[in-house]
N, C-alpha and C positions, 0 to 999 in steps of 0.2 A: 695762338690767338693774338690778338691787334689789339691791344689797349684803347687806343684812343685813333677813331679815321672819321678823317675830315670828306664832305662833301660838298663840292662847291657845283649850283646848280640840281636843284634836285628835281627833275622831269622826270621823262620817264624813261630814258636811261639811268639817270644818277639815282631813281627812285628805285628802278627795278633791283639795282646792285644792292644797294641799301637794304631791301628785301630779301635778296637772294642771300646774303652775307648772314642775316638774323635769324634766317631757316634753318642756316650751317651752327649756328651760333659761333660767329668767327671772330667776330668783335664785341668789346664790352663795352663800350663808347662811339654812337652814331652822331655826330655834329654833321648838320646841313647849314649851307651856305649861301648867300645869292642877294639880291638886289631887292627884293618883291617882300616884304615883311608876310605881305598873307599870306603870299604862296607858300614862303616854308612855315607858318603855322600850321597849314591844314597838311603840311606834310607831318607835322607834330602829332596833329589830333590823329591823323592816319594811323601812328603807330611807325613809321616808315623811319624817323629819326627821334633821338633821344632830345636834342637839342636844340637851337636855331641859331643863327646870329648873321645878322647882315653886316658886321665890321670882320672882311675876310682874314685881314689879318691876325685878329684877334682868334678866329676859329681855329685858324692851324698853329695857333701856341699849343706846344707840346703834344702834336699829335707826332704821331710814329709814320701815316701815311695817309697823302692828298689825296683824292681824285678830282680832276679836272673835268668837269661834265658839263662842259658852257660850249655854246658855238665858238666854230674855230675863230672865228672876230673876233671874240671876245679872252681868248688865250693869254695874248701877250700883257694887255690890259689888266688880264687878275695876275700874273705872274709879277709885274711889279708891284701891284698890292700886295702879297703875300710874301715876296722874297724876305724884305725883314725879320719876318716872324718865322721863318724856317730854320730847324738846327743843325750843323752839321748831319746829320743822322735822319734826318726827315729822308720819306722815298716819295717822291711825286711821279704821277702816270697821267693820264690820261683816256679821252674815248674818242679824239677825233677820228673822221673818215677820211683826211688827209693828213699826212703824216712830216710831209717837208717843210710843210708852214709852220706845223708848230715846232720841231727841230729849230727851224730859221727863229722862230718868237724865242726859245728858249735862249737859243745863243746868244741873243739881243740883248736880254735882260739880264744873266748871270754873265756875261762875256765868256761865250765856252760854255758846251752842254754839259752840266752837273753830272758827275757822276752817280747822283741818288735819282736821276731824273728817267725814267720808262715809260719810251714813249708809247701807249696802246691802241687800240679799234677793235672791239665787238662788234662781229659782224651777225648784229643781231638789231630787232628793230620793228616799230610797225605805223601807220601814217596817225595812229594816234599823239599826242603829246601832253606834257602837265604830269604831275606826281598821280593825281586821280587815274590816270591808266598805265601805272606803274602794277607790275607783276612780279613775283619770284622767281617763274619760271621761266621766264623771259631768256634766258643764256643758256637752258639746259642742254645740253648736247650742240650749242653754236660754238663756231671758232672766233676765237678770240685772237688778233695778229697783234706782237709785241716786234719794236725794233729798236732795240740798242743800237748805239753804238760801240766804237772802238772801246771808248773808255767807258762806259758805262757798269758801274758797279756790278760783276756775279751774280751776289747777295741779295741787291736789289733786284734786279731782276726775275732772279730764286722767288721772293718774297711778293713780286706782283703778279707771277706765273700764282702761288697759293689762294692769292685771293681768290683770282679768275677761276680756278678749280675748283674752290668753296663755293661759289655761285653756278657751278654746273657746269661750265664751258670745258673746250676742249683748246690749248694754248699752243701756239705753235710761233715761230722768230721768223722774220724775214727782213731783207735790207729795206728801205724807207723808199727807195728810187720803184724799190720792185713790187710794192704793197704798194703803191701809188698807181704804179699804170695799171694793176692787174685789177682795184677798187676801181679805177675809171671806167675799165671797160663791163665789168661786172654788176657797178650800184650804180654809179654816178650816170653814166649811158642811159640807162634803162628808165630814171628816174628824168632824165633830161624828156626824153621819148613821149613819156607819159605827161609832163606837164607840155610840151611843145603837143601833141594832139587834143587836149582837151582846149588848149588854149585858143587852137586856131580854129576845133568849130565850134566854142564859142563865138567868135566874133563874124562869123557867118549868118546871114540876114535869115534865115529859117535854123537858128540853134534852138530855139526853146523845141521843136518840131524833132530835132536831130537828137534830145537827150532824152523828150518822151518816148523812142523809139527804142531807143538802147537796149540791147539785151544784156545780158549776165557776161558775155565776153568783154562788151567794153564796159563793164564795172569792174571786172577782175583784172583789165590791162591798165585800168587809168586809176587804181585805186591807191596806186602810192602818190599821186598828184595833189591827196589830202594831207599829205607829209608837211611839218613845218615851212613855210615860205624863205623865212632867214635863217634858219640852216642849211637851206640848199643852196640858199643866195652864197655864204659864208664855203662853201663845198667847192663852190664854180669858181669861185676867187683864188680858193688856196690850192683847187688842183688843177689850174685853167691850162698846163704844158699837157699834160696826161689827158683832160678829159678835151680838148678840140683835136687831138691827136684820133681818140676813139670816134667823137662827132664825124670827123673828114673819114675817117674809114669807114662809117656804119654808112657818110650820103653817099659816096662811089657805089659800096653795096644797092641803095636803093633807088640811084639811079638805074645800075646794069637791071635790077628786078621792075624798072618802069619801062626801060626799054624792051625788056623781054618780054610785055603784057601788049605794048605797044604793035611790036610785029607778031604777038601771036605766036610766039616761039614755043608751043609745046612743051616740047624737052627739055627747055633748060626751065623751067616753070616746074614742073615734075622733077627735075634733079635739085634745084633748091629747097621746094615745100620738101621731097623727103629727106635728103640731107638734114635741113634743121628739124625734122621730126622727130629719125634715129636720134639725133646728138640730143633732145629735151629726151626722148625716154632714158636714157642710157641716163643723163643725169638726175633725171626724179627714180630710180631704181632703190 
């Protein structure tokens, strides 16, 4: 059990953790952290943390272990408020959806990735936001991706691997370069997708017409497009080699699929739509 873990950021990632962790009873001490005095009150009244305090530093005195659950902007920024107040012994994580930025922020501030420092990503999540739509069972059976480095503490890692299992997930390592591109082409694409179509028919002189019309497919493909605005802003910034990598390969794709509609190609019309049919069943199985 955790004695004392700090939360910096308590949404609804940092909320759900918070949750999930008090289900387990894994910690005896919930400190939330953040900028917003209300916000983490009613994360207080919620039940969701024990504590509040908006001097970050001050929050991670004598905790045994941080979690970073702010957009990736704002990484490097609480990392030098908080570096002071860290002990030897402190293990800091994180839940960014990009993993090299904050690597690169960490190294920034500590000169050299700390060995108590684990870097993580819950790939868990929904276009809700705020502690108010925070859940416990938010990470239950979701993968959780950690990527140490060379030097990064066993121990530590051992110990941010427990939490993430306390909270339901299922934890698994991979290098930062390869959790990069494989999140680009998997969250970050898909999420590009969905605000790039809602955006542009918006701005089409018969939109109000085109979203009275909508059925339940285009609620359910644009639905992540409700997802925080600066976090996704913060996502594009910190994974922009990986995700214009995935963008140039999805528009070649739908170019060849506009020319194929164009001349009327039949066959290759019919070998795409089933192709991506097989491969979505084969993955919702």
């Amino acid at each position: 059990m955790i004695n004392k873990l700090t939360i910096i950021g308590v949404g609804l990632i940092g909320g759900s953790l918070a949750r999930a962790l008090r289900r387990a009873n894994a910690v005896t001490t919930l400190v939330g952290a953040g900028r917003h005095r209300e916000q983490l009150e009613i994360a207080r009244k919620l039940g969701v943390v024990d504590a509040v305090e908006t001097d970050l530093a001050r929050a991670c005195q004598d905790s045994e272990l941080v979690v970073l659950a702010v957009p990736l902007g704002a990484i490097r920024p609480v990392l030098e408020q908080i570096a002071p107040a860290l002990s030897a012994n402190t293990i800091v994580t994180d839940v960014g959806s990009a993993k090299g930025s904050v690597v690169a922020d960490a190294e920034q501030v500590f000169h050299g990735l700390p060995a108590n420092f684990v870097p993580g990503h819950p790939i868990a999540g929904t276009e809700q936001s705020g502690v108010e739509a925070s859940f416990a069972e938010l990470f239950d059976q979701r993968r959780v991706i950690l990527t140490p480095g060379a030097t990064t503490s066993p121990a530590a890692v051992q110990t941010v691997r427990r939490l993430w299992e306390a909270a339901g997930a299922d934890v698994m390592e991979m290098s930062v370069a390869h959790h990069d591109a494989v999140l680009a082409a998997t969250s970050h694409l898909p999420h590009m997708l969905a605000y790039a179509l809602v955006d542009s028919l918006a701005r089409q002189d018969d939109s109000q017409e085109i979203f009275d019309y909508a059925a339940g497919g285009f609620r359910d493909f644009t639905r992540i497009a409700s997802s925080d605005p600066q976090m996704w802003h913060d996502i594009c910034l910190a994974n922009r080699d990986a995700l214009v990598e995935s963008l140039e390969r999805f528009t070649a794709d739908l170019h060849a699929l506009t020319d194929a509609i164009r001349r009327q190609d039949s066959q290759q019309l019919l070998e795409i739509f089933s192709h991506a049919k097989q491969r979505r069943d084969d993955f919702c199985q």
